[in-house]
Backbone as CSV, one residue per row, in Angstrom:
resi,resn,N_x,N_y,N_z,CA_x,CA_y,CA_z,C_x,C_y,C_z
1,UNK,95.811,97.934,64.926,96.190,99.276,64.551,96.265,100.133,65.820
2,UNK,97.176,100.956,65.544,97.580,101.980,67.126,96.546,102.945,67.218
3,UNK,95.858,103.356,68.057,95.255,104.997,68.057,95.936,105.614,69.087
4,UNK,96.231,106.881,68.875,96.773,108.027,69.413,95.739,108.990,70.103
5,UNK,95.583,109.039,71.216,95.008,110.343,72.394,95.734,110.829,73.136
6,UNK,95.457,112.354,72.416,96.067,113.180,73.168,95.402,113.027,74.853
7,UNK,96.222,113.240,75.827,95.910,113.262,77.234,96.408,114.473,77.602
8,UNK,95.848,115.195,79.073,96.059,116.569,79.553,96.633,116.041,80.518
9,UNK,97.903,116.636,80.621,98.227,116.707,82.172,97.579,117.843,83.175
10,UNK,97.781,117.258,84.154,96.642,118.599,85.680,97.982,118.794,86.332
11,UNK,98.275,120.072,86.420,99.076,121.002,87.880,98.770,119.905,88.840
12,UNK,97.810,119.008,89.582,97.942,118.489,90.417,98.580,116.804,89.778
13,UNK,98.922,116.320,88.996,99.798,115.347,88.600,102.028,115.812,88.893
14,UNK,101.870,116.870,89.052,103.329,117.144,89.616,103.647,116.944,91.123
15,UNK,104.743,116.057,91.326,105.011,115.763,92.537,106.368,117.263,93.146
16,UNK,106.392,116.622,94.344,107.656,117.646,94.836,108.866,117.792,93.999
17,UNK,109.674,116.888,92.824,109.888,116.989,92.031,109.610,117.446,90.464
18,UNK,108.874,118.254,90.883,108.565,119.270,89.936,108.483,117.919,88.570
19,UNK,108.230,116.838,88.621,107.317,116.227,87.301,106.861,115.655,87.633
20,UNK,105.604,114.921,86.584,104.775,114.388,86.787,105.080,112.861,87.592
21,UNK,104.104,112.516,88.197,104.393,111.718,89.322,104.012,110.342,88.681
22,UNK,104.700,109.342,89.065,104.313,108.041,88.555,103.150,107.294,88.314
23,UNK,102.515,107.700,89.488,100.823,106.805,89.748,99.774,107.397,88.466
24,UNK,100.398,108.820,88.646,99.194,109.755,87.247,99.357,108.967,86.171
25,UNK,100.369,108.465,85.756,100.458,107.402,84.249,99.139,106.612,84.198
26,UNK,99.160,105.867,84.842,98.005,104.934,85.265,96.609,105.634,85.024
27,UNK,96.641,106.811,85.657,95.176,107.592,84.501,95.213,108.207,83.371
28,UNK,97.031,107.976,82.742,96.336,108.317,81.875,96.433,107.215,80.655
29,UNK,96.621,106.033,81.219,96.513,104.911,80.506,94.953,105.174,80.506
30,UNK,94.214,105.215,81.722,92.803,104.664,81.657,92.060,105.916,80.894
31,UNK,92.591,107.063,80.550,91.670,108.092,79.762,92.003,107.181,78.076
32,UNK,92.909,107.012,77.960,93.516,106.497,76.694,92.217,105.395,76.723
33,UNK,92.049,104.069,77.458,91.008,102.871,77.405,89.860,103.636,77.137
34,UNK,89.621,104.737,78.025,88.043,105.415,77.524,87.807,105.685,76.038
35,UNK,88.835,105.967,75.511,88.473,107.064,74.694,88.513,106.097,73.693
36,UNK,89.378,104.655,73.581,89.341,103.961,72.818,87.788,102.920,72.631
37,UNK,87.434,102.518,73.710,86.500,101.955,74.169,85.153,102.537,74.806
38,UNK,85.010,103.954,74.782,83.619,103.893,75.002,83.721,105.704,74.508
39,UNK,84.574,106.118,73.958,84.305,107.423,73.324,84.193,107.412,71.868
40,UNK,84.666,106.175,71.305,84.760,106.226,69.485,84.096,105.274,69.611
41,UNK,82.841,106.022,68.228,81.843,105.681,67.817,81.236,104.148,66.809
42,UNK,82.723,103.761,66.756,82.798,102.276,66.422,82.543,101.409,67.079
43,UNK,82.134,101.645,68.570,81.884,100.279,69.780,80.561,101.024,69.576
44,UNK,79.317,99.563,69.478,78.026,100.233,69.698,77.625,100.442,70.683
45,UNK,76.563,100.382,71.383,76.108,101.036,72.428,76.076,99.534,73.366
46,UNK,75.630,99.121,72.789,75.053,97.904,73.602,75.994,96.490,73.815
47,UNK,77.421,97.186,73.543,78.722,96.373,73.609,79.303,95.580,74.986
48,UNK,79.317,94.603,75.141,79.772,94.085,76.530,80.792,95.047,76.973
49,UNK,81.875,95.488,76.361,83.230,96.227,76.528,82.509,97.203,76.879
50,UNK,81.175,97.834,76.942,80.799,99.037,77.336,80.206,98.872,78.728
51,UNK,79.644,97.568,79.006,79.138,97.159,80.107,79.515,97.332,81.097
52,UNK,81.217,96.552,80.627,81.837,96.238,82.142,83.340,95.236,81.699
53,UNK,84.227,96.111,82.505,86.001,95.896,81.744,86.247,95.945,83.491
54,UNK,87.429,94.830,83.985,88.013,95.370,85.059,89.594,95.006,84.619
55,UNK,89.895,95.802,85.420,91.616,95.829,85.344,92.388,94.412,86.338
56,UNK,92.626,93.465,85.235,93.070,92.796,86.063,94.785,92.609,86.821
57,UNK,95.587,93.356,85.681,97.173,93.680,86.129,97.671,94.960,85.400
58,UNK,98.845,95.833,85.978,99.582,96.626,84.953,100.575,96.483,84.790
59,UNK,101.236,96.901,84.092,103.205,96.879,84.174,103.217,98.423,83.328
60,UNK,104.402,98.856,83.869,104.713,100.144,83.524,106.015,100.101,83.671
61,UNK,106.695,100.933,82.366,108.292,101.289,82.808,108.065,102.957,82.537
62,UNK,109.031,103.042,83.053,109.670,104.730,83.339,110.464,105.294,82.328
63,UNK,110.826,105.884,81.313,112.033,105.774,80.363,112.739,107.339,80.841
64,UNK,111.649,108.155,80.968,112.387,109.265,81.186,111.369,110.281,81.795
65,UNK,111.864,111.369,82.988,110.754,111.973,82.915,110.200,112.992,82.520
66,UNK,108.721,113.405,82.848,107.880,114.134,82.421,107.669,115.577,83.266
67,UNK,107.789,116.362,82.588,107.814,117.841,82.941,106.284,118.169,82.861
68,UNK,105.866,118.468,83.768,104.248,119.539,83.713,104.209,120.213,82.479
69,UNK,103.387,120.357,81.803,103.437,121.966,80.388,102.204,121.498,80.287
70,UNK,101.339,122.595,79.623,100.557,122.588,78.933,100.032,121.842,77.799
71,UNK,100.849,121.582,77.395,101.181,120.679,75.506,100.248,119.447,76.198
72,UNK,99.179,118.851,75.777,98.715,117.295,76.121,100.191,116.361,75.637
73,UNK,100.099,115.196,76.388,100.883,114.087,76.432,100.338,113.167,75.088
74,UNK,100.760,112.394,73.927,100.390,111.710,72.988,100.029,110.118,73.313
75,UNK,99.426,109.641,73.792,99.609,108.388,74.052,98.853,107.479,73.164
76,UNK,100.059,106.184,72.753,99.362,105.206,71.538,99.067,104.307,72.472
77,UNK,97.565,103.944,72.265,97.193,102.760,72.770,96.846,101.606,71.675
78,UNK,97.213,100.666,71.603,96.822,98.951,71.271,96.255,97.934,71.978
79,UNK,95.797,96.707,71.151,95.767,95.935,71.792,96.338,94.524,71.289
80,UNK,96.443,93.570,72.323,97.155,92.040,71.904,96.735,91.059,72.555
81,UNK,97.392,89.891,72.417,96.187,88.820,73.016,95.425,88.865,73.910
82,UNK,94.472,89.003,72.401,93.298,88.644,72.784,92.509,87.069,73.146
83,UNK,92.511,86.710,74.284,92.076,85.589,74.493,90.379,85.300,74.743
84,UNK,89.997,83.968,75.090,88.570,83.713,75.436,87.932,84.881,76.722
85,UNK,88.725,85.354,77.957,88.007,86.135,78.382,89.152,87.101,79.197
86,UNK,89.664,87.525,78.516,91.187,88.695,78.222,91.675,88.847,77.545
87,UNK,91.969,90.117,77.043,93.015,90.898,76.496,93.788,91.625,77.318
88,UNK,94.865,92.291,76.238,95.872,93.156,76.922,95.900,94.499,75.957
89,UNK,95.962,95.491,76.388,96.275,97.189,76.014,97.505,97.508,76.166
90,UNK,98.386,97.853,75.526,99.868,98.672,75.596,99.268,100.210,75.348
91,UNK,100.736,100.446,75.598,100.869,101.895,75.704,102.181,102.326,75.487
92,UNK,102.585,103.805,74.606,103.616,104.177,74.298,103.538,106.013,74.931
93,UNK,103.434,106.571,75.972,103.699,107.685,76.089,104.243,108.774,75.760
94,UNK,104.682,109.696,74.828,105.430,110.571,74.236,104.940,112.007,74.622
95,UNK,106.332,112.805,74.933,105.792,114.043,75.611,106.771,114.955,74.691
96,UNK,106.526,115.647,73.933,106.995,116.614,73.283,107.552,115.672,72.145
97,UNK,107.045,114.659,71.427,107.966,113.272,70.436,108.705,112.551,71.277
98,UNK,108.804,112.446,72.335,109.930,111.596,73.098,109.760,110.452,73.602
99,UNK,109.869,109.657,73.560,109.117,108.483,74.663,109.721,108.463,76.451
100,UNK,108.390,108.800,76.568,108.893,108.652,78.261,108.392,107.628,79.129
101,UNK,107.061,107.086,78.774,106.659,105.637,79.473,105.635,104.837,78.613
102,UNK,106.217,103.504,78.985,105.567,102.131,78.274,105.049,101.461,79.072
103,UNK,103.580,100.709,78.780,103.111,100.171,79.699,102.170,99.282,79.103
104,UNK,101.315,98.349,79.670,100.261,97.394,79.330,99.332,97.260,80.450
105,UNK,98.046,96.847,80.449,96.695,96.768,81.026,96.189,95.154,80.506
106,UNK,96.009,94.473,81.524,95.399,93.106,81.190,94.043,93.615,81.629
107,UNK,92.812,93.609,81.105,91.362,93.160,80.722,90.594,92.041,81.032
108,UNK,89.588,91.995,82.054,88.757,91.206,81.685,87.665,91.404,81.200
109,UNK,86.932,90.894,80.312,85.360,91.758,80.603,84.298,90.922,81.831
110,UNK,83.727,91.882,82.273,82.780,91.094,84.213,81.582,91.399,83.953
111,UNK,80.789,90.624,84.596,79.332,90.497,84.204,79.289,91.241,85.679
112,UNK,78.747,92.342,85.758,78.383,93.258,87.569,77.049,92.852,87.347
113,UNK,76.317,92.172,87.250,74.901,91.466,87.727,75.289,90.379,88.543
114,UNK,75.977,89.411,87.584,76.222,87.696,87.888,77.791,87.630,88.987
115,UNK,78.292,89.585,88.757,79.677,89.857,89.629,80.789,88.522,89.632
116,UNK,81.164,88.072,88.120,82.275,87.374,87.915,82.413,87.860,86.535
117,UNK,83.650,87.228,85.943,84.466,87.280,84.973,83.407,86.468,83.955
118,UNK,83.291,87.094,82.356,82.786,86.432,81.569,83.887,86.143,79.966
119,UNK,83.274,85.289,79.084,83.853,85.406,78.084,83.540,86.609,77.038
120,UNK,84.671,87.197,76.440,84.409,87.529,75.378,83.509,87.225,74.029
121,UNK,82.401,88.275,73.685,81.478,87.936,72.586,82.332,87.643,70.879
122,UNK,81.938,87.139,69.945,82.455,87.268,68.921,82.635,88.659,68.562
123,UNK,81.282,89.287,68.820,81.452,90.938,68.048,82.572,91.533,68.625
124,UNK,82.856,91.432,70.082,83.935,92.128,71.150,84.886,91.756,70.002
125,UNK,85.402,90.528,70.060,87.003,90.014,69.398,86.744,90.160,68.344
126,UNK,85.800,90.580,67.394,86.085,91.811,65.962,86.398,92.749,66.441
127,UNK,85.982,93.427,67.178,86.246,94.806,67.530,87.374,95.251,68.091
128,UNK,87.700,94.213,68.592,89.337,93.802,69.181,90.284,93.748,68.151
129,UNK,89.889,93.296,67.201,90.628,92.918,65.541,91.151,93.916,65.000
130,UNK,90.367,95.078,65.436,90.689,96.301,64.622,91.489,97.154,65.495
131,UNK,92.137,97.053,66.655,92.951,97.671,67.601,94.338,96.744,67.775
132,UNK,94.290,95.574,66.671,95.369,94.571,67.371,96.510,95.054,66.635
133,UNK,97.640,95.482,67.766,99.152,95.258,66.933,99.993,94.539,67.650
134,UNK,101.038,94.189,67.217,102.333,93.604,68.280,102.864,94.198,69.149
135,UNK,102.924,93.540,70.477,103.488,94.265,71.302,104.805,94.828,71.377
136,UNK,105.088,96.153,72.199,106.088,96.598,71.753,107.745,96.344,71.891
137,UNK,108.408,96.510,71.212,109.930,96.055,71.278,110.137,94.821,72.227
């Protein structure tokens, strides 16, 4: 299932071209991961996904661009294969209803004690269950 967060754009996300600048996407993919993963109250506390997530690739396209305003940006985040110790997050950007950028986040979850890559728990890939849709178009 998709969830939708609203994201703020900052006066300092506008480049010399008076819109928002490419790299800012990328945070606000990662406010979107927060809010999915460690701001809603459905991940418990004591969740590996709360532990420790690193970013292992992105892809991003551009569709159209983004003007500075006030209005927060809508962004749907998902997720999709889910494997033994990765998943992937999409993303659909919309700025006033429009779509302006699509993107995905590959996941690992990392043990920062043992500082490598671990597997996913069963509870994680329920919890994963309930964010899964098909990726887009």
């Amino acid at each position: 299932m998709r969830h939708t967060v609203d994201v703020p754009m900052r006066w300092s996300d506008m480049d010399a071209y008076q819109h928002v600048n490419n790299v800012a996407f990328l945070g606000y993919f990662e406010m979107a991961r927060v809010h999915l993963f460690f701001e809603r109250p459905s991940l418990e506390e004591r969740s590996g996904l709360r532990r420790g997530l690193v970013v292992a690739a992105h892809e991003i396209a551009y569709k159209r661009p983004v003007v500075y305003a006030a209005a927060p940006l809508q962004v749907e985040i998902w997720v999709s294969d889910v494997r033994a110790a990765s998943f992937r997050c999409h993303y659909e950007v919309f700025d006033h209803g429009r779509l302006a950028v699509t993107g995905s986040t590959q996941l690992v979850p990392y043990d920062f004690d043992l500082e490598r890559p671990r597997r996913l728990t069963p509870e994680e890939k329920a919890f994963l269950a309930t964010c899964f849709d098909e990726p887009a178009g």
